[in-house]
C-alpha positions in Angstrom: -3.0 52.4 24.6 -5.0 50.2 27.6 -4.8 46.7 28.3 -8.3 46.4 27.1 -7.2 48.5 23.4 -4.5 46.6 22.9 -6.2 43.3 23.4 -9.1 44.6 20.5 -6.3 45.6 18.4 -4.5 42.5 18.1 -7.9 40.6 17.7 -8.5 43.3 15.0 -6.0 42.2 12.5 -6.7 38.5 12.1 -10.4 38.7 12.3 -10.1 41.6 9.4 -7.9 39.0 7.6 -10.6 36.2 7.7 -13.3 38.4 6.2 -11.1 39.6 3.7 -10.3 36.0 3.0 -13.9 34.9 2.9 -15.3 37.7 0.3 -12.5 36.7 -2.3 -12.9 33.1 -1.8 -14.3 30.5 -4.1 -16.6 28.1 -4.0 -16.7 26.1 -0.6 -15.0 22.8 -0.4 -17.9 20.0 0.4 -16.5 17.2 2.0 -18.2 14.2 4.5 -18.8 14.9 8.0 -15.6 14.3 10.1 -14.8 11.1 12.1 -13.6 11.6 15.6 -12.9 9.0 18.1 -11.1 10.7 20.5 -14.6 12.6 21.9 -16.1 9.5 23.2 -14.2 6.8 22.7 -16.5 5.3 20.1 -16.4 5.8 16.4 -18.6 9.3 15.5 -18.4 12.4 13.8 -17.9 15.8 15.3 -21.2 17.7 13.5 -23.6 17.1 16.8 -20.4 17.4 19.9 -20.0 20.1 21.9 -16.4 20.3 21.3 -13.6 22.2 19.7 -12.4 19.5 17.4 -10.7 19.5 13.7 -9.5 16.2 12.0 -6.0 16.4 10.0 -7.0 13.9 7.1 -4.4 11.8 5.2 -4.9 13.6 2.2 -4.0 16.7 3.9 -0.9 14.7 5.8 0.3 13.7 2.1 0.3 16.9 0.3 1.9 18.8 3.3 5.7 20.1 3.4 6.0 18.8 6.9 8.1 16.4 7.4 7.5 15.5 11.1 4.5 15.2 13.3 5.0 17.7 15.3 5.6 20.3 12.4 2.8 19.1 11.1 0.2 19.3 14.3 1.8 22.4 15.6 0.6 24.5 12.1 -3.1 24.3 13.4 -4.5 26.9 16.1 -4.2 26.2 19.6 -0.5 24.7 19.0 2.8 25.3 19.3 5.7 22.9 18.0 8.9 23.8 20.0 11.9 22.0 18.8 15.8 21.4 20.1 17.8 20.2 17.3 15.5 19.7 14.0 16.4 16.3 13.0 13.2 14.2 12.7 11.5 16.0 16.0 14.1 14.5 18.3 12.9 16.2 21.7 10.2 18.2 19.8 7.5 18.9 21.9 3.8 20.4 20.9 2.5 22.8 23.0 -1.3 23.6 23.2 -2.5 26.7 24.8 0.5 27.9 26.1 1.6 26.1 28.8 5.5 26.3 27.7 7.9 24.4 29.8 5.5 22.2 31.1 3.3 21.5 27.6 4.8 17.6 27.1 2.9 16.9 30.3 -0.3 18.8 30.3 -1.0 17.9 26.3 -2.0 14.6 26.2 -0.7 12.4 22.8 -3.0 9.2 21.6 -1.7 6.5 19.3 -5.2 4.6 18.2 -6.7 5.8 21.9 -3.3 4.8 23.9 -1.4 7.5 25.8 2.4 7.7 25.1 3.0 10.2 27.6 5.1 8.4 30.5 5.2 8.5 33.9 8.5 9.7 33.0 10.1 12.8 32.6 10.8 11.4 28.8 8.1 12.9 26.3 6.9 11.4 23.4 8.4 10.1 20.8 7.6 12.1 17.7 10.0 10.1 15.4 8.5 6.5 16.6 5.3 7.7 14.5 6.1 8.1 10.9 3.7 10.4 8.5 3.4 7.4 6.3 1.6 5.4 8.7 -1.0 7.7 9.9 -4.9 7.5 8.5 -5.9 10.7 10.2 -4.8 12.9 13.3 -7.8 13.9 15.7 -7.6 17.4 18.0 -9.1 17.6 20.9 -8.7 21.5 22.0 -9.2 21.9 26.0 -11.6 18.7 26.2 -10.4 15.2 26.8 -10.1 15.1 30.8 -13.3 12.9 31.0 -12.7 10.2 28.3 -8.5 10.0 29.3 -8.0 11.6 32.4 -4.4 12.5 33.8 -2.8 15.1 31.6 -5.1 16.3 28.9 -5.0 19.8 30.7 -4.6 21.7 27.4 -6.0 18.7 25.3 -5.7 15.8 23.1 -4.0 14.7 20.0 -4.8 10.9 18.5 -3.0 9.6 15.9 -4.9 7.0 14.1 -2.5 4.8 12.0 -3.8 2.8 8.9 -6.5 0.0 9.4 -6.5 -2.4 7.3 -10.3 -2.7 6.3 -9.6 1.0 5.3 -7.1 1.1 3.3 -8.1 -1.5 1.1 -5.2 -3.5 -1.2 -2.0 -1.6 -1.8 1.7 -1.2 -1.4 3.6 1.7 -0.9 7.1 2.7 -0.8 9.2 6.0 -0.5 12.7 6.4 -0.9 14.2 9.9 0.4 17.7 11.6 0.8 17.7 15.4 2.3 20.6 17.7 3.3 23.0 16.5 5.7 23.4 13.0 4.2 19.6 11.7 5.8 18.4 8.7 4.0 14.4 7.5 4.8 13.5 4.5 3.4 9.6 3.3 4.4 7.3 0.7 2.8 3.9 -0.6 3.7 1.4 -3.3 2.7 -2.1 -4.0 3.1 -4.5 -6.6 2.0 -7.9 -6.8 3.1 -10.9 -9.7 2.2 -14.1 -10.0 3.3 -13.6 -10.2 6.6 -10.1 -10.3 7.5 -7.6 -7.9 7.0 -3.7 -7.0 7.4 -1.8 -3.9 7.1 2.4 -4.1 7.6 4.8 -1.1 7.8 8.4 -0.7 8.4 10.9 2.0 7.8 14.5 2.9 8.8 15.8 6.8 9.0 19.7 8.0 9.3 20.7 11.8 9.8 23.6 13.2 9.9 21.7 16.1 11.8 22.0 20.0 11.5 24.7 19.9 14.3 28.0 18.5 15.2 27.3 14.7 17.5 23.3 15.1 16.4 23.5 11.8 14.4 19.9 10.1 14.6 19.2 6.7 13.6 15.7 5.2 13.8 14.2 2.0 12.7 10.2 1.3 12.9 7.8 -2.2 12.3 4.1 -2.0 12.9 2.0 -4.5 12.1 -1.7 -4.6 12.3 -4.2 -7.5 11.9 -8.2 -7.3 12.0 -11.4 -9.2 11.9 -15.2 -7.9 11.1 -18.0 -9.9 11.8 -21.8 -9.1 11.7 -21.9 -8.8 15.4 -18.0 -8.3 16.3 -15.4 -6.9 15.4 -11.5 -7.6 17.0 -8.0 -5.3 15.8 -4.7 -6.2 17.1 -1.6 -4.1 16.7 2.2 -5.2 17.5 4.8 -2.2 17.0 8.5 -2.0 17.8 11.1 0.9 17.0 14.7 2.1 18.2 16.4 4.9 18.5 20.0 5.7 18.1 20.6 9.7 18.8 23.8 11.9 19.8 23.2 15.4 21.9 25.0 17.7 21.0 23.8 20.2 23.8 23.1 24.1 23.9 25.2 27.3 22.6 25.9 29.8 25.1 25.7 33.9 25.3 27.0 35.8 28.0 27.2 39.8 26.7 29.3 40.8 29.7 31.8 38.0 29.1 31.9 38.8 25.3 30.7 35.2 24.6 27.9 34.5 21.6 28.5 31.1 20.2 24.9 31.1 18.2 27.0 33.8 16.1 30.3 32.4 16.4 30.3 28.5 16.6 26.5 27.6 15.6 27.1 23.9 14.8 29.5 23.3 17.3 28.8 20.3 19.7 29.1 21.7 23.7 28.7 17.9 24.6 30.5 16.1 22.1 30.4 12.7 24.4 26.3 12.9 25.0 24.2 10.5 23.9 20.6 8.7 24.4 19.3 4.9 23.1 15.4 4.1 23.3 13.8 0.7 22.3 10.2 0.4 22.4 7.8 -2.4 21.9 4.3 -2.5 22.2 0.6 -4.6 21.7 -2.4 -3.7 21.6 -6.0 -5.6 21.1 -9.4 -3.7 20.8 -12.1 -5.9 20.6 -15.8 -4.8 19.9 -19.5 -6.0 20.1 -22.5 -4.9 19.0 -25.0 -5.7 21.3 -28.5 -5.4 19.7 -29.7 -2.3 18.3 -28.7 0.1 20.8 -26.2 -1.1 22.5 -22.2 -1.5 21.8 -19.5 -3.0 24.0 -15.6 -2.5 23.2 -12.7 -3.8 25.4 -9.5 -2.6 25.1 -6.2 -4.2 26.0 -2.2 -3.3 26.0 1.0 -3.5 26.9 3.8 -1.5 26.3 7.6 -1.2 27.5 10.6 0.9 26.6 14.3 0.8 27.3 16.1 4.0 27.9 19.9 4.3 27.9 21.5 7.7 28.3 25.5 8.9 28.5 26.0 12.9 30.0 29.6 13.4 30.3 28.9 17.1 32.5 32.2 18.3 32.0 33.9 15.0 33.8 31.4 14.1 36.3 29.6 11.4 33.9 26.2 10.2 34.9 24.8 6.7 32.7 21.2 6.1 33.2 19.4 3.0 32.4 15.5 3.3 32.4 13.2 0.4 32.2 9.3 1.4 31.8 6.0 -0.9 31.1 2.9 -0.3 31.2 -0.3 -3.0 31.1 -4.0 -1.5 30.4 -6.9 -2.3 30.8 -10.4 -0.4 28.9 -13.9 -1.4 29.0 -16.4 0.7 27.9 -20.1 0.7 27.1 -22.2 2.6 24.5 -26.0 2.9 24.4 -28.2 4.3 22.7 -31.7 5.8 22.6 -34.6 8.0 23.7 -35.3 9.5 27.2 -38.5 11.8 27.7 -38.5 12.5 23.5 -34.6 13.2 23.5 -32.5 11.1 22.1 -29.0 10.1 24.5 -26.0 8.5 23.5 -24.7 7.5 26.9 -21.0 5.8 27.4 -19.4 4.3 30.6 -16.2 3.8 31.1 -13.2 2.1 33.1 -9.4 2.6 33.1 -7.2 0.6 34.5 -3.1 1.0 34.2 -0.1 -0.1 35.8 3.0 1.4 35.4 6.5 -0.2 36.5 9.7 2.1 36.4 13.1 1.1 37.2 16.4 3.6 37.3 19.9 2.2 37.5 22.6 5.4 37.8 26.2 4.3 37.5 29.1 6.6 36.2 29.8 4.5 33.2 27.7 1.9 30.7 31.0 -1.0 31.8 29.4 -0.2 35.8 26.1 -0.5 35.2 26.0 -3.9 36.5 27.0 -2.2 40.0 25.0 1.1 40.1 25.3 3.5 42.7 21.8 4.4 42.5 18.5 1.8 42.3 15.4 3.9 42.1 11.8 1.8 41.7 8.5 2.6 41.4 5.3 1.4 40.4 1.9 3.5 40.1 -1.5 2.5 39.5 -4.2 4.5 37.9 -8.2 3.4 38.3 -11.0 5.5 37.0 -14.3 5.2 36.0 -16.0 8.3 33.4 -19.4 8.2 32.1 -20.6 10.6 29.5 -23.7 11.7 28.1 -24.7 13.4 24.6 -28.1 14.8 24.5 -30.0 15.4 21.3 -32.4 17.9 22.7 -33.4 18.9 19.4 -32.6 19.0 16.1 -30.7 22.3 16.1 -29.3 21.8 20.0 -27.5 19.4 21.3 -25.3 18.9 25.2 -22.6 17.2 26.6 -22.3 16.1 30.3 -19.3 13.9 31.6 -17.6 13.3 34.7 -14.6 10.8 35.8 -13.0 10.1 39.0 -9.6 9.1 39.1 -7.4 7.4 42.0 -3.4 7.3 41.6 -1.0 5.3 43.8 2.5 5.2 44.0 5.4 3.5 45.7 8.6 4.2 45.5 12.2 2.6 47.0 15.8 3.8 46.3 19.0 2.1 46.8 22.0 3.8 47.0 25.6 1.9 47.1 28.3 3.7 48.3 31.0 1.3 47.2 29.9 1.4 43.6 32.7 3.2 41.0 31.2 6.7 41.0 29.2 6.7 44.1 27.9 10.2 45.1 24.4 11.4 47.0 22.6 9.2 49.3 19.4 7.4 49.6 15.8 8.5 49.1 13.7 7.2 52.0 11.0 4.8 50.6 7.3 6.3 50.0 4.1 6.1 49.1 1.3 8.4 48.2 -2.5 8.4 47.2 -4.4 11.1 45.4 -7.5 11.3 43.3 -8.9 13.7 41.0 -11.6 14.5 39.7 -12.7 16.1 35.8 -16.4 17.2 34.5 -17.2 18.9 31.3 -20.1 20.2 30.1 -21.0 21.6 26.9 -23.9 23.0 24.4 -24.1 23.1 20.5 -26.8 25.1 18.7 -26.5 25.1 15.2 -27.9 28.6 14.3 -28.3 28.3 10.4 -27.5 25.9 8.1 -24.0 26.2 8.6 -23.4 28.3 11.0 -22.6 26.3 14.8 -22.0 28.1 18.1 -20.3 25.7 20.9 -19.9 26.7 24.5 -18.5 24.9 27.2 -16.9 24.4 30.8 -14.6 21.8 31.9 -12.3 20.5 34.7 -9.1 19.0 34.0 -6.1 17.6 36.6 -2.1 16.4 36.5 -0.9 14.5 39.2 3.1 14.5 39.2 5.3 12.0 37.5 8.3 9.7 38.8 10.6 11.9 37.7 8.8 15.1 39.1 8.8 13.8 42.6 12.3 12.4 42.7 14.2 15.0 43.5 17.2 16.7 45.8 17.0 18.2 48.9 18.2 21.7 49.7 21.0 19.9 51.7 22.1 17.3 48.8 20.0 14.1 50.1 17.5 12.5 47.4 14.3 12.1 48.4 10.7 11.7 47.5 8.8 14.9 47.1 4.8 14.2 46.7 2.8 17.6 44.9 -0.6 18.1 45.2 -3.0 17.5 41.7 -2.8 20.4 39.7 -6.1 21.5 38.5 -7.5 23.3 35.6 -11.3 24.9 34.7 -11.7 26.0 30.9 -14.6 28.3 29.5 -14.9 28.6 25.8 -17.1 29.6 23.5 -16.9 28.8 19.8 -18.2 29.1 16.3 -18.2 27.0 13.4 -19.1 27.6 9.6 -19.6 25.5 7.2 -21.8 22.5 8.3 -20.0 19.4 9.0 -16.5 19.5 7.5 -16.4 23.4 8.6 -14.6 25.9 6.5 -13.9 28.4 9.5 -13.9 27.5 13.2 -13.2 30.2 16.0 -13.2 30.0 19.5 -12.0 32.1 22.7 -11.0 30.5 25.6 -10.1 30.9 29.3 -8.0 28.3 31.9 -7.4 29.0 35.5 -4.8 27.2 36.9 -4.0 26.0 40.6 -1.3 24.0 42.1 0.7 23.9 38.9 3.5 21.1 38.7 6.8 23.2 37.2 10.1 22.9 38.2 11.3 25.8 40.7 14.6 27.4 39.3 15.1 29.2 42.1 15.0 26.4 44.8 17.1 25.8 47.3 17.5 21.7 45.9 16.7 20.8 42.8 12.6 20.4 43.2 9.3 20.7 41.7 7.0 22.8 43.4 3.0 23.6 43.1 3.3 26.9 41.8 0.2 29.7 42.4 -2.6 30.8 40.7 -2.3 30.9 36.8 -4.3 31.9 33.4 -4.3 31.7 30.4 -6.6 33.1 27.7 -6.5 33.5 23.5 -8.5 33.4 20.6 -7.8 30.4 18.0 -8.9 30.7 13.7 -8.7 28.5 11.8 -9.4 28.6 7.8 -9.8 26.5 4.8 -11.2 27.2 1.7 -10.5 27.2 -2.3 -9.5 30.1 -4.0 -10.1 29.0 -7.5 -10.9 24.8 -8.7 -7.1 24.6 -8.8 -5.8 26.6 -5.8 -6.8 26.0 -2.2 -5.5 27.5 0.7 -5.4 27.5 4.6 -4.6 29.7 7.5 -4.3 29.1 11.6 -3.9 31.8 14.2 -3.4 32.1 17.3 -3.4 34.5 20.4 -2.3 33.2 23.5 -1.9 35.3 26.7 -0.2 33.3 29.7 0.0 34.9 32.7 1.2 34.2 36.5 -2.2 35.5 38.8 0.0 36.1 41.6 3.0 34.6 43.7 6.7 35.1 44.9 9.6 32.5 43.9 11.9 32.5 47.5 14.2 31.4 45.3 17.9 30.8 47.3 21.1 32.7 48.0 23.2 31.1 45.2 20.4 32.3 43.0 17.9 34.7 43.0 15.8 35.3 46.0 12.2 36.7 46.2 11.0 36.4 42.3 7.9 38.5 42.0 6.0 36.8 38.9 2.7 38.2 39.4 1.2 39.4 36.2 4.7 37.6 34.7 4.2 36.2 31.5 4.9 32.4 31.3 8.0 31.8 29.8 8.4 29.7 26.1 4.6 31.2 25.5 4.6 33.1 22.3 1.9 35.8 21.9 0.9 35.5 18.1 1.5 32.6 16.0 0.6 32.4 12.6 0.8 29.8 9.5 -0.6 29.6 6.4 -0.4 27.1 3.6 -0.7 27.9 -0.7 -1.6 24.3 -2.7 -1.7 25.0 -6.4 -2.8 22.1 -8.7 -0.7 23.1 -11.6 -1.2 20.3 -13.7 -3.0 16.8 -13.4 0.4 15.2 -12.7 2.0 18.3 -10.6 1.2 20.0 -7.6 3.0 22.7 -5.5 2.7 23.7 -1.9 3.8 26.9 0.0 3.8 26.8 4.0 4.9 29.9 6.0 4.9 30.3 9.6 6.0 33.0 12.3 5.6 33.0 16.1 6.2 36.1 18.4 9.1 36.6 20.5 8.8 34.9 23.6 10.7 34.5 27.1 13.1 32.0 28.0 12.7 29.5 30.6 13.9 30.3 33.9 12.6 33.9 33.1 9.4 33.7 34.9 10.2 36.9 36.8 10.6 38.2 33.4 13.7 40.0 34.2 16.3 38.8 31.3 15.7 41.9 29.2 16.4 39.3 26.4 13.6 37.1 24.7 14.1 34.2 22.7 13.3 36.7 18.8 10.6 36.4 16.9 11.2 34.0 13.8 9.3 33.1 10.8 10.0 30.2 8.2 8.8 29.4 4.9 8.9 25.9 3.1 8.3 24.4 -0.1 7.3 21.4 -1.5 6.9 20.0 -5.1 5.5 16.5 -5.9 5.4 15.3 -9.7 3.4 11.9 -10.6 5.3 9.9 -13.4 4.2 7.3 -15.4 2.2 4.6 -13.0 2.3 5.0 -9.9 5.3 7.0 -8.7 6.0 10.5 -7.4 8.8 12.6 -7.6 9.2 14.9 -4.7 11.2 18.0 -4.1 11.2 19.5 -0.6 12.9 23.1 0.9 12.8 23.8 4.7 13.4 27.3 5.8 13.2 28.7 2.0 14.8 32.3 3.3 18.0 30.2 5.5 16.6 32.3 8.7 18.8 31.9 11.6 16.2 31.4 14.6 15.8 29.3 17.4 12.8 28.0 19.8 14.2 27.7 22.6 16.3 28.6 25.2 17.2 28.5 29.0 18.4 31.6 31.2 21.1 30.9 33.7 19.9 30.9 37.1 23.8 32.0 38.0 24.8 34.6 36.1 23.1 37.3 35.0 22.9 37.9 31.6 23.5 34.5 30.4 21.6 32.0 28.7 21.9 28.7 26.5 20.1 28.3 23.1 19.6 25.8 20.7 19.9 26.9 17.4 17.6 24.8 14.4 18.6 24.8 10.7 19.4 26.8 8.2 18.2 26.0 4.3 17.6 22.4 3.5 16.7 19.9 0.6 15.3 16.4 0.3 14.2 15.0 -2.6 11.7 11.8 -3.0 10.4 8.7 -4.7 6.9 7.3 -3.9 4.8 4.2 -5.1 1.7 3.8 -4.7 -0.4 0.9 -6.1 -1.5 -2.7 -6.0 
C-alpha cells in the first residue's frame, strides 16, 4: 500500500466510526454557548472565534474517572498524557500535537491566565492543581502565540479555578483512601453577597505510590477574594502548596545481557536514596474596568516563587541541588468595541511584562549546601506588546488578525569553588544574550448552516531556550553558557464544527513546520542542546459528544498524529553513535493513533456509572530519533471505572478502578546512547481502588 493509501486508510476508520455514531445517536445535547478566556484574554464565548477551542466544564471534571489533571486533559484530541510513576501526575507531562520529549515546553499551561511553565527545566506541577478546585479547563489547540507568547508552540491549556461570585454559597468536602495506602482529604468554602465574595480551599494528599521510594506527599491552600462594582470589578488570589516526593528511578532491559527488570523486578526502586522537595507560593490581583460602552480595561498583576530541593545519589557520586525561582508580572490590556465601515471589531491590545530570577546552589550533600561548589544565577526579562482583532464581517463570517513582538534578555554568572566538599567541573564564563520573536495568526469562521461551522487558519508561534537548556557541558567537561537561536513554528488548519455553539462534533487537520528546534542532542559530544533541522508534523483530531438515550451519554476523542524529522544528520560522538541519519525519522514518544472514549449511564436518580477506555499506538523511545532500536515503547490500552452513589443529603459515595484489565504497560522510556540494545523504562500501575465520600451543600 502507498504513503498516500495508507494515510486514507487510517483516516477511514475513525471518520466511519463518527458517522456510525451520529445515525444511532439521540437527541442532541443543548447546552449555552461556551466561555473562553484564554482566546483574547477577555471574558467571551468561542461561537464567533476562529479557533480550535473546546471547554472541559466542571460538570464534566466531576463525573469523570480521572483522577488527575493530566489524565483528565490528555483524553481530549490533540493530547497526549505521558506519565513516569502514576502517583498523582508526579512528572506527568501533556503533550499536544506530538512534540514528545520536548511537549512540557512547547504546550503552554495557564492557571486563571498565568503561565506555570518555568524558565526551568522543571515542568508543571500537575499535583499543585487539584480537580476539586477547578471551574472549567479551556483548550487552545495550535493558537495562543499572540495572546501568551513564548511556548504555546502546540497550544494552550487554562485552568480556571472556582470564583467566588460563581459558585455561589457552599461547602464541600471529600474524604478518599485508594490502593497503596493514599489518603486525600480536600475541603472548600465559598460565600458570596452582593458585591463581595470569598472562596477558600485546602487539601492534603499521601501515597504510598505504585513503586518502591515513590512516596508522595502534597499539601495545598488557595484562597480567593473578589469585588464587583457597576463600573469595576477587582479578584485577588493567594495560593501555596508543597511537595514531598521519593524517585524511585527507571527499570532496565538489555536482551544481550539477559537483563529485563520490567519482567523481573517491576516495583523495585533503581534509586532507592532519590528524592525531590518543591514549595510554592504565589499572588495574583486582576483588576477590571469598564470604561463606557465600548470600552474595557483590565490589569493584571503577580508574583510567584518556588523552592526546589533535590537529592541524586548516581551510584556514589551524589549531586544536591537547591533551586530558587520568582517571577513578578505585569499585564495591561485594553478591549474596545464597535463598528468600522458597517463591521463590527472587537479590538484588544496588550502588554507583558516578566521578570524571572533563578538561583542554583550544587553541593554533594544537603549538610554542604551552605558551601556549594557550584553558584549559577540568572535573571531574564520578557517585554511584549500583542494586539488582536475580531472582525464581524457578517453575520455568517467572521476573522481573526493578531500579531505580538516579543524581546527576551538574559544574564547569567556562575561560581565555581574548588575547595568546597565535592568539588568537580569548573566555571561557566558569565553571558548574556538578546533575542526577539515574533508570532501572527490569522484566522476565518463561516458558519455554513445553522450548525454547521468551518474554521481555517494560519499562525506563527516561537520558543526561546530556557536556563536550564542553555547551561550546559562542553565537549571537553567545562560548563558553559550555550545560547540557541528561537525556534519557530507556522500552523495551517482547517476545521469543522457541528452543532452550533456548544458543538457536538469538532474536526480539524492540521500542519506545523518546524525550524530551529530546541531538543537535547543525545549524541553530542558534551552534554548540550542543539537547534535541531527542519521538522513536521501533521494529524487529524475528532472529537464527539452526544446522548445515546435521556439516560446514557457518551464521548469519543481521536487522534492522528504524524511527526516526522524533514531532513538532518546527528554527528553524534565516538563514545556514542556518530552520523545519525533522521531524515524522514519519526519523532520519538509520538504515538500514531490515540483513542479514548467515555460510557456515562444515569442508572438511577441517586446513581450514576462511568466507563473510560483509552489506547495509544506504539511509539519510539527517546534517544531513538534515528529510529534504529528495533524496539518501541508497545502499544497499551486502559480501561477505568467509576461509580458515584448520592445518599441521603448531600453526600456521595464513590467507588473508583484504574486500569480495570491490570495491563502491564508503560509510557515511556529512554534508549541508551551506550549500549546497543538497552534501554530504561518506567513501568505505571497495575489494578487499583479508591473509594470516596463527598459533601456538597450549604
Amino acid at each position: 500500500m502507498t504513503e498516500s493509501k495508507s494515510w486514507r486508510a487510517r483516516l477511514c476508520a475513525p471518520c466511519a466510526l463518527v458517522l456510525f455514531l451520529h445515525a444511532h445517536a439521540g437527541a442532541q445535547q443543548h447546552r449555552a454557548p461556551e466561555v473562553i478566556v484564554s482566546a483574547t484574554r477577555f471574558a467571551d464565548t468561542i461561537d464567533r472565534i476562529a479557533v480550535n477551542a473546546s471547554v472541559i466544564t466542571a460538570e464534566e471534571i466531576a463525573r469523570s474517572a480521572a483522577r488527575t489533571l493530566p489524565e483528565l486533559i490528555g483524553s481530549r484530541a490533540g493530547i497526549f498524557a505521558r506519565d513516569l510513576y502514576g502517583n498523582n501526575a508526579a512528572l506527568a507531562q501533556l503533550d499536544m500535537r506530538g512534540f514528545g520529549a520536548t511537549a512540557a515546553q512547547n504546550t503552554l499551561i495557564l492557571v486563571d491566565g498565568r503561565r506555570l511553565n518555568d524558565v526551568d527545566q522543571s515542568g508543571v506541577q500537575w499535583s499543585s492543581i487539584p480537580l476539586d478546585a477547578i471551574e472549567r479547563i479551556e483548550i487552545l489547540r495550535g493558537s495562543g502565540a499572540v495572546q501568551y507568547g513564548d511556548g504555546a508552540s502546540a497550544g494552550v491549556i487554562n485552568i480556571v479555578t472556582r470564583h467566588p461570585a460563581r459558585a455561589g454559597k457552599r461547602a464541600s468536602g471529600a474524604l478518599r483512601y485508594g490502593s497503596w495506602d493514599t489518603r486525600e482529604l480536600s475541603a472548600s468554602l465559598n460565600a458570596f453577597g452582593e458585591q463581595a465574595g470569598a472562596h477558600a480551599f485546602v487539601r492534603n494528599y499521601d501515597s504510598g505510590g505504585y513503586r518502591d521510594n515513590n512516596r508522595q506527599r502534597q499539601s495545598n491552600l488557595a484562597l480567593n477574594g473578589t469585588w464587583s462594582g457597576s463600573a469595576a470589578d477587582a479578584t485577588l488570589r493567594l495560593a501555596a502548596d508543597r511537595q514531598g516526593l521519593r524517585l524511585p528511578g527507571p527499570r532496565t532491559v538489555q536482551p544481550s545481557a539477559g537483563i529485563d527488570q520490567l519482567a523481573t523486578q517491576r516495583r523495585q526502586a533503581a534509586t532507592p536514596l532519590d528524592y525531590a522537595q518543591r514549595d510554592g507560593n504565589q499572588a495574583t490581583l486582576d483588576l477590571r474596568w469598564s470604561l463606557g460602552r465600548d470600552g474595557e480595561l483590565a490589569l493584571g498583576l503577580g508574583y510567584r516563587d518556588k523552592a526546589q530541593r533535590s537529592y541524586f545519589d548516581f551510584g556514589g557520586f551524589p549531586d544536591y541541588r537547591d533551586i530558587d525561582l520568582d517571577v513578578l508580572s505585569l499585564q495591561p490590556r485594553y478591549r474596545w468595541r464597535g463598528s468600522i465601515f458597517a463591521a463590527r471589531h472587537t479590538f484588544v491590545i496588550g502588554i507583558d511584562l516578566a521578570r524571572w530570577d533563578y538561583g542554583l546552589l550544587r553541593a554533594n550533600a544537603a549538610g554542604n549546601i551552605g558551601r556549594p561548589f557550584s553558584t549559577v544565577r540568572a535573571r531574564q526579562d520578557n517585554d511584549a506588546v500583542y494586539v488582536m482583532d475580531s472582525i464581524q464581517l457578517s453575520e455568517r463570517v467572521s476573522i481573526n488578525l493578531g500579531a505580538r513582538n516579543e524581546r527576551r534578555t538574559i544574564a547569567a554568572t556562575d561560581a565555581y569553588d574548588a575547595g568546597a566538599p565535592g568539588a568537580f567541573g569548573s566555571a561557566a564564563p558569565n553571558a548574556d544574550d538578546a533575542q526577539h520573536a515574533l508570532a501572527y495568526e490569522a484566522g476565518i469562521r463561516v458558519r455554513i448552516a445553522n450548525d454547521n461551522v468551518l474554521i481555517a487558519r494560519t499562525a506563527r508561534s516561537f520558543r526561546f531556550a530556557n536556563v536550564d537548556e542553555i547551561y550546559e557541558t562542553a565537549p571537553l567537561g567545562a560548563q558553559e553558557f550555550q545560547f540557541l537561536r528561537p525556534q519557530h513554528a507556522r500552523t495551517y488548519e482547517i476545521g469543522m464544527q457541528v452543532g452550533g455553539a456548544a458543538p457536538w462534533l469538532q474536526a480539524s487537520l492540521f500542519r506545523m513546520d518546524v525550524s530551529d528546534e530546541i531538543h537535547l542532542d543525545p549524541f553530542s559530544s558534551g552534554v548540550g542542546n542543539r537547534n535541531l533541522p527542519r521538522l513536521r508534523r501533521s494529524g487529524l483530531e475528532l472529537e464527539l459528544r452526544r446522548s445515546l438515550t435521556r439516560d446514557i451519554d457518551y464521548s469519543a476523542a481521536y487522534t492522528y498524529t504524524r511527526a516526522r524529522f524533514v531532513e538532518g544528520v546527528l554527528p553524534g560522538a565516538v563514545f556514542t553513535q556518530q552520523n545519525v541519519a533522521i531524515a524522514e525519522r519519526t519523532v520519538p514518544l509520538v504515538p500514531t493513533h490515540k483513542l479514548d472514549a467515555a460510557l456515562d449511564w444515569r442508572m438511577s436518580d441517586r446513581t450514576r456509572l462511568r466507563t473510560e477506555v483509552n489506547y495509544a499506538s506504539e511509539q519510539y523511545m527517546e534517544n531513538d530519533e534515528g529510529n534504529t532500536l528495533g524496539r518501541k515503547i508497545p502499544a497499551y490500552g486502559t480501561a477505568n471505572l467509576k461509580l458515584q452513589h448520592r445518599l441521603a443529603g448531600a453526600l456521595t459515595a464513590t467507588l473508583g478502578i484504574a486500569n480495570l484489565f491490570d495491563r502491564h504497560y508503560y509510557a515511556y522510556a529512554v534508549r541508551s546512547q551506550f549500549v546497543a540494545d538497552r534501554f530504561n523504562a518506567y513501568p505505571l500501575p497495575e489494578r487499583s481502588f479508591w473509594i470516596g465520600l463527598e459533601y456538597s451543600g450549604l
